[in-house]
N, C-alpha and C positions, 0 to 999 in steps of 0.2 A: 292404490291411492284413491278410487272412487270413493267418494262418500255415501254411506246409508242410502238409500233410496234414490239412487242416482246410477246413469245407465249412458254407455258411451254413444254421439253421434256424431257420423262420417262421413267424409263424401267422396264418391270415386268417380270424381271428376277426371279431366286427363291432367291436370297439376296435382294429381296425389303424392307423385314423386318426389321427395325433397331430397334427393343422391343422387348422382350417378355412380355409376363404375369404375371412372377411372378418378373420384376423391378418393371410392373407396377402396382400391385395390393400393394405392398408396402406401396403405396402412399393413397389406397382408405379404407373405411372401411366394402366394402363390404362383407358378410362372406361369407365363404366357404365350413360351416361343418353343418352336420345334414345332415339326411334321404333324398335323392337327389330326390325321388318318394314321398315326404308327401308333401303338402300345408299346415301343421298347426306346423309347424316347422320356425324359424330365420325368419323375414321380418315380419318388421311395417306396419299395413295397418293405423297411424295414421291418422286422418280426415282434417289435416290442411296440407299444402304443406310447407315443412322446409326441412333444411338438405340435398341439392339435390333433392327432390324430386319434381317432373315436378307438376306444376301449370297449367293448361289450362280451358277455359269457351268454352264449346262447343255450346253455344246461342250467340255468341260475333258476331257482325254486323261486317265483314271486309270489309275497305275502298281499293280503290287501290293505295291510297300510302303505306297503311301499306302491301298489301301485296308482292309492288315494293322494303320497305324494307326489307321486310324477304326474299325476292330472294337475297338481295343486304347482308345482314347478312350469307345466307348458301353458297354465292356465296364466301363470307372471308372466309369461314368454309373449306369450298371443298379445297383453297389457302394450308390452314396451317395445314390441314390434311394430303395433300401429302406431304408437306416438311416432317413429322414427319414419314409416313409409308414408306415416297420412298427416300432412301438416296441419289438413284442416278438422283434426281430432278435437273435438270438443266432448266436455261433461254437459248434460243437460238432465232440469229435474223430470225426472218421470214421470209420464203423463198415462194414466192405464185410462181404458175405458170404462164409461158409464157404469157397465151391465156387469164391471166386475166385481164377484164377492168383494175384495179386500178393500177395493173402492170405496162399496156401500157402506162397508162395516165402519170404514174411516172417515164417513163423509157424517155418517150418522152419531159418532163418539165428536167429532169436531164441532157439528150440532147442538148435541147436549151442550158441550162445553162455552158455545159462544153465548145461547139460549140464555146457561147460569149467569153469564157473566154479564148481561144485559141486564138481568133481575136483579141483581145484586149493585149495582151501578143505580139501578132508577129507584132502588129501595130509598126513603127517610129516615133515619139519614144511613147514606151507601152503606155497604159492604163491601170490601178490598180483598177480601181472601182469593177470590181467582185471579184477581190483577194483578196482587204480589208474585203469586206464582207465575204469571205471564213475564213480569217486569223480570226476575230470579233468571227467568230462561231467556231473554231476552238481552242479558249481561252478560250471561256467558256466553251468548251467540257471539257478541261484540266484542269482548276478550280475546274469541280464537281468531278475531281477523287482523289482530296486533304482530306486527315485525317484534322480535327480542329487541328489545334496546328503547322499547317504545314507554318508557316507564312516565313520563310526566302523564298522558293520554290513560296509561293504565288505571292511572293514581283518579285520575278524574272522574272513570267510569267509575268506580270503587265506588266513589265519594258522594255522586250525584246517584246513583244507585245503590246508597249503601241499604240495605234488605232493613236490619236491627232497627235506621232510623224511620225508614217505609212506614214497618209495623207499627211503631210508637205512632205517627203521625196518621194511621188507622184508627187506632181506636183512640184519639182526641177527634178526628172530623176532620184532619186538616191537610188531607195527601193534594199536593195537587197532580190532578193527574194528567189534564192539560199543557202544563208545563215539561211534565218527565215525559211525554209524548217529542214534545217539541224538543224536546235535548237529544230524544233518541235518533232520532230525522237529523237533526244536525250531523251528528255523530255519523251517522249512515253515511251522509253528504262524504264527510271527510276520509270513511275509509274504503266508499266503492272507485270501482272502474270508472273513468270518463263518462261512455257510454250509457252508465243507468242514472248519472245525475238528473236530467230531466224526468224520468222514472221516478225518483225521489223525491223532485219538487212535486210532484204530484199529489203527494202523501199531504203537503201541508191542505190539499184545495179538500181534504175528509175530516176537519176536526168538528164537524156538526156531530158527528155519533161516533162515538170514542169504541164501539164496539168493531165497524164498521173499516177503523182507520186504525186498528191494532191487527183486524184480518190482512189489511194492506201491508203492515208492515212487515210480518211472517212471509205472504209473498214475495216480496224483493227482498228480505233474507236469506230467502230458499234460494234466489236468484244470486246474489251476492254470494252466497257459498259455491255454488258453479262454478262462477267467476275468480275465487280464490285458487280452487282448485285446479282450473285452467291456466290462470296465470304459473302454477307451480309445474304444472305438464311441459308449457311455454319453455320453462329456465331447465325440466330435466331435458325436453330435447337436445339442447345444446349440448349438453353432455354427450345423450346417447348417443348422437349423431357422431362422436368423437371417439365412444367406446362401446356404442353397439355391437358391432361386429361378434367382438370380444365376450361382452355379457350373452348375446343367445346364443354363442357356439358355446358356452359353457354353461350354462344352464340348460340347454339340449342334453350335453355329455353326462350330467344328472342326472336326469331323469332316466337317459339310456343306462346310465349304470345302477340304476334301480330296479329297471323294468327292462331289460333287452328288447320286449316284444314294440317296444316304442319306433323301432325303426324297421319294422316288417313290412307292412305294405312300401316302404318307400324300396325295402330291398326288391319286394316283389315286380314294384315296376318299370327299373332299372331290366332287373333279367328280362322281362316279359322283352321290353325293347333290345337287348341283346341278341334274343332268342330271334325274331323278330330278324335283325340283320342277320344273321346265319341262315336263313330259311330264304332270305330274296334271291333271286336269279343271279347266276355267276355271271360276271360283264362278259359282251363274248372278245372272243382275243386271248381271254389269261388261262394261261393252259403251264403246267409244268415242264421239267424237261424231256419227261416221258408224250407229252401232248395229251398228257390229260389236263379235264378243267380243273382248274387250281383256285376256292374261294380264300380271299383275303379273308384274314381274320378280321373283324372291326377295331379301331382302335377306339379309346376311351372316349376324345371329343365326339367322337361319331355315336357310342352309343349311350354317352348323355344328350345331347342334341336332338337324338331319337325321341327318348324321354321325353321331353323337353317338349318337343313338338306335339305329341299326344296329349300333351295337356289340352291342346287347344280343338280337341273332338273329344275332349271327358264326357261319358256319360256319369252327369254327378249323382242322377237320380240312383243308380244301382251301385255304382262303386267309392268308398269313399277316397277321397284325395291321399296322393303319398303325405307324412306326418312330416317330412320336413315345408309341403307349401300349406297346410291346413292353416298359417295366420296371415295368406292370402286368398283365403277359397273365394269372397267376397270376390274381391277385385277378379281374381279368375275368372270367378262367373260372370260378371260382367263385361269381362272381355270377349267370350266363348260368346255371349249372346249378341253382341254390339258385331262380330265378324259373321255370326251368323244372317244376321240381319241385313250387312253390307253384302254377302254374297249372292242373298237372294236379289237382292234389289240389283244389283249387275251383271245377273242370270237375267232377270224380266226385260232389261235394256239390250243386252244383247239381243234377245231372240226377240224383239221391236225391230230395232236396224238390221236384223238380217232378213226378215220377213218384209218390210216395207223398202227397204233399200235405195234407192238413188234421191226420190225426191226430200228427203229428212235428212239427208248427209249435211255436216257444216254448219247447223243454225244449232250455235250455240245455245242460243234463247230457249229454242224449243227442248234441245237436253236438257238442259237445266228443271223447266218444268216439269218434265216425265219424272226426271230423278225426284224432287222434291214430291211429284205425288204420289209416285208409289213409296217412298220414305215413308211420308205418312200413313197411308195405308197399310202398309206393314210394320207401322210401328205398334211392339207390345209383343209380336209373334213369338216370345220363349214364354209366355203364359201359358197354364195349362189350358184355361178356357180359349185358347184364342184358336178360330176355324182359318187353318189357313190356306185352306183350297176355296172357302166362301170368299176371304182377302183378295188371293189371287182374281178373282174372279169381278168383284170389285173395281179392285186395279186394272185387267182388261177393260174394263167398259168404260174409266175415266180415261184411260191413255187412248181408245180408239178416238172419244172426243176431242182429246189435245189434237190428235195425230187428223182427223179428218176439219177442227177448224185451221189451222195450220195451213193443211194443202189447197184448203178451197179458196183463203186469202192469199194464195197465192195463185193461185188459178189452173190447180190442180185438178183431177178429178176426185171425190170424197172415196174412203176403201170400201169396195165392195163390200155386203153381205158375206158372202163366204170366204173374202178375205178376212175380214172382220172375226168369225166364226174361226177361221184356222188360227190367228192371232192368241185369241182366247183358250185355243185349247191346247195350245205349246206352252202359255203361260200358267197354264193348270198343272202341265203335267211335269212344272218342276218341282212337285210334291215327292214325285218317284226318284227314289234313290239311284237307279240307274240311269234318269235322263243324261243326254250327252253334256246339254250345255251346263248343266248341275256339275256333274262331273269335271267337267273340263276347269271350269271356275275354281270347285275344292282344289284339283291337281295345283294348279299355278297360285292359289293364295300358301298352298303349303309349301310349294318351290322358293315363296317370295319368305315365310318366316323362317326357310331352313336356314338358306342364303343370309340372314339377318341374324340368327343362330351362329352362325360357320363362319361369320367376317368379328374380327376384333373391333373391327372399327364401322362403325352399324349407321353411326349417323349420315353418311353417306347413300347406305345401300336404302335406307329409308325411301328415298325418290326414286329405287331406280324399279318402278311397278313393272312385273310381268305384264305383255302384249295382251290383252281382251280385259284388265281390270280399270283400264285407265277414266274408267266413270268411278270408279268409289277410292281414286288415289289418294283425296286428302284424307279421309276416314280411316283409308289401312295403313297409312303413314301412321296417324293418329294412334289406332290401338296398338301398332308395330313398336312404337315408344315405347306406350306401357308396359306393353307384355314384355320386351328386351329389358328396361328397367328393372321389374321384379325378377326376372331372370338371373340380370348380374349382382344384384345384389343379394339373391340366393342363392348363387355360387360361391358367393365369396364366404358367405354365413357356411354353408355345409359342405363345401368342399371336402375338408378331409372324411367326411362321413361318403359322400359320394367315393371319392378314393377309392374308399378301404372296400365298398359292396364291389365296385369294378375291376380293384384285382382280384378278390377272390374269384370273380366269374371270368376273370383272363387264365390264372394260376394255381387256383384253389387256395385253401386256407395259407398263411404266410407260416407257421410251424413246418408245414409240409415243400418250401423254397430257401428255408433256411441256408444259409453256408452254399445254395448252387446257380450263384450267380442269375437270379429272378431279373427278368427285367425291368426297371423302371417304370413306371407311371405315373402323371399327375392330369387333375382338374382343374385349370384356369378359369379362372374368371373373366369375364371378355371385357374391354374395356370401352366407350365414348367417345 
């Protein structure tokens, strides 16, 4: 749907979400109950592919048409994904820089062309040949922003622009072209958005230089087509929000069935996370009846939830995302860095209060400040240019001043020099990946998204922050939405693709359980 020279803008605000889980699980029949830790529980490992469930030949010779279509399939996919997750999807005209070839090249043919058009205009007497053709383009611009059914308005623009009688009243002297300016501005009035109307009044306060107030006009044209466009985004949503689900799991199942290799890294990351559970530590206690250690197999929830969870320590820069979240990598990475962000900054607070201790306890006031300064101070830290040991280091020397004017209004003694000095250098050394309270913080934020992951019902567990986070509670609440959000709404979207990877890796291929009583398995979607 974008138009010509038009490029989508989004915001990944924490209202991107215009779903939850449980409007949309409504709709699917995916279940939701049984032992969330068994694999012989709910889910068909039937051997034929029906009912959603992804089809693919992993021997299939791909051509590079077929795999030009599957880019050209997930590239509509990605399109009508965001309209459905980001409300506040907008078309906007493209704006390239200065310094770019195609810029110059366009800025400089628009030049020529307004240059003529001034000559020809200030000639004795005029010349009309460019203006006709402006006026020509200028009809049909106004044409396409007509509802069907708009035939009286049709018939007018015709009328009032008809080109045949234009020319004829060219070569007698007698266009006016002050007037057809002024029909066209009315016209605009009547078929823009609210919003650009004063935009449009504006156009009349240009009729001194007819060259000058026809560039204007083209402007909030270009604008006005955004706006059409948007508006028509506005009324598909409604739709897809109805029959999304539907459309990307099917137009997924395309692509895969043109291109197998379309769901490979998603397969890959799935096992990794599998692999992964089979390699942790056996709990102690579970032993066989011989008294040997006995590992539980994983069940499904547990090693999509795995999955799942790794998203949120992606290293994006080396590995690309599984293809079933690639029309969220955006918002991913925004989340990845916004928690990243949070952690640190509740790393530096902690080892504050543990290192000063008694006289800082309680004053609300004074947390709140440290928090907001090192926020900012750390804010930008997932740039590559950003030093963030120089930060850290920053932020020690702002917090010793919060923290030493504090105590001395209170009638404390200000922290020593070498308190000061050891302050600064525990707050440094959360750059190392081994530090304790680094560590400790990672443990417990990933306790708090499994737990959020692992509950159907999540809006609850939202508030319930593991013990040492409770400085960045509204924040991980915050991204804890988002990221459960896209979660359940790409569960419900790929489920049966998820499915089908985690039997095979419970049972192997389903040709090879045919007729011997396989167990069971499904992917729920968690619900709100």
């Amino acid at each position: 749907m974008p138009l010509h020279g038009e490029r989508p803008a989004s915001s990944s605000s924490g209202d991107d979400q215009g779903n939850d889980g449980e409007s949309l699980e409504s709709r699917e029949s995916l279940s939701s109950t049984g032992d969330q830790d068994s694999c012989r529980e709910s889910f068909s490992s039937d051997c034929s592919s029906k009912n959603g469930t992804p089809a693919s030949s992993a021997s299939k010779t791909v051509s590079l048409d077929e795999v030009m279509e599957s880019a050209k399939q997930l590239s509509d996919l990605s399109f009508v994904h965001e309209v459905i997750v980001n409300p506040n999807f907008r078309m906007e005209p493209v704006t390239l820089p200065k310094n770019n070839l195609w810029m110059m090249v366009k800025e400089n043919m628009h030049k020529a062309f307004w240059d003529l058009l001034e000559t020809e205009l200030n000639e004795d007497p005029p010349e009309y040949e460019q203006a006709i053709k402006l006026l020509e383009e200028i009809r049909e611009i106004l044409l396409s922003f007509l509802n069907p059914g708009t035939n009286r308005m049709r018939t007018q623009i015709m009328e009032v622009l008809d080109m045949d009688l234009i020319r004829q009243q060219a070569d007698n002297d007698a266009v006016d072209i002050e007037g057809l300016a002024s029909y066209i501005i009315t016209t605009m009035c009547k078929l823009c958005v609210p919003f650009r109307e004063e935009e449009i009044q504006k156009l009349r306060e240009n009729t001194d230089n007819m060259v000058t107030l026809f560039k204007e006009i083209f402007r909030v044209l270009d604008l006005m087509k955004a706006d059409m466009v948007n508006s028509d985004i506005d009324v598909l949503r409604s739709l897809l929000m109805r029959y999304g689900v539907e459309y990307e799991r099917e137009k997924f199942q395309s692509a895969l069935n043109k291109t197998p290799i379309v769901l490979d890294t998603t397969t890959s990351w799935i096992k990794s996370s599998f692999e992964e559970l089979l390699s942790a530590p056996v709990p102690n206690g579970q032993t066989d009846d011989r008294g040997k250690e006995q590992r539980p197999v994983p069940g499904p929830f547990q090693i999509l939830n795995t999955a799942f969870l790794r998203i949120l320590t992606w290293d994006y820069k080396n590995s690309p995302l599984p293809e079933t979240l690639m029309n969220d990598e955006l918002r991913l990475q925004e989340i990845h860095w916004q928690l990243q962000h949070c952690q640190t900054v509740n790393a530096v607070l902690l080892i504050v209060y543990s290192t000063v201790g008694g006289p800082i306890q309680g004053l609300s006031s004074l947390s709140d400040r440290l928090k907001r300064t090192t926020s900012v101070l750390l804010d930008g830290m997932h740039k590559p240019d950003f030093n963030l040991e120089e930060a850290l280091e920053n932020t020690s020397a702002q917090i010793c001043s919060e923290l030493n004017k504090s105590l001395t209004e209170r009638n404390y003694p200000a922290l020593t020099p070498e308190l000061q000095a050891t302050l600064t250098g525990q707050i440094r050394s959360i750059t190392q990946k081994d530090n304790p309270i680094r560590t400790v913080v990672e443990d417990r934020v990933q306790q708090y998204f499994m737990a959020l992951l692992s509950d159907p019902k999540t809006q609850a567990r939202l508030e319930e922050i593991p013990p040492g986070l409770t400085a960045i509670k509204p924040e991980l609440a915050s991204v804890g939405a988002k990221f459960i959000s896209l979660i359940n709404y790409n569960k419900i979207v790929y489920g049966p693709f998820y499915t089908d990877i985690i039997r095979k890796l419970l049972f192997g291929p389903p040709e090879a359980n045919c007729g011997q009583g396989a167990a069971q398995v499904s992917v729920p979607s968690t619900s709100n």
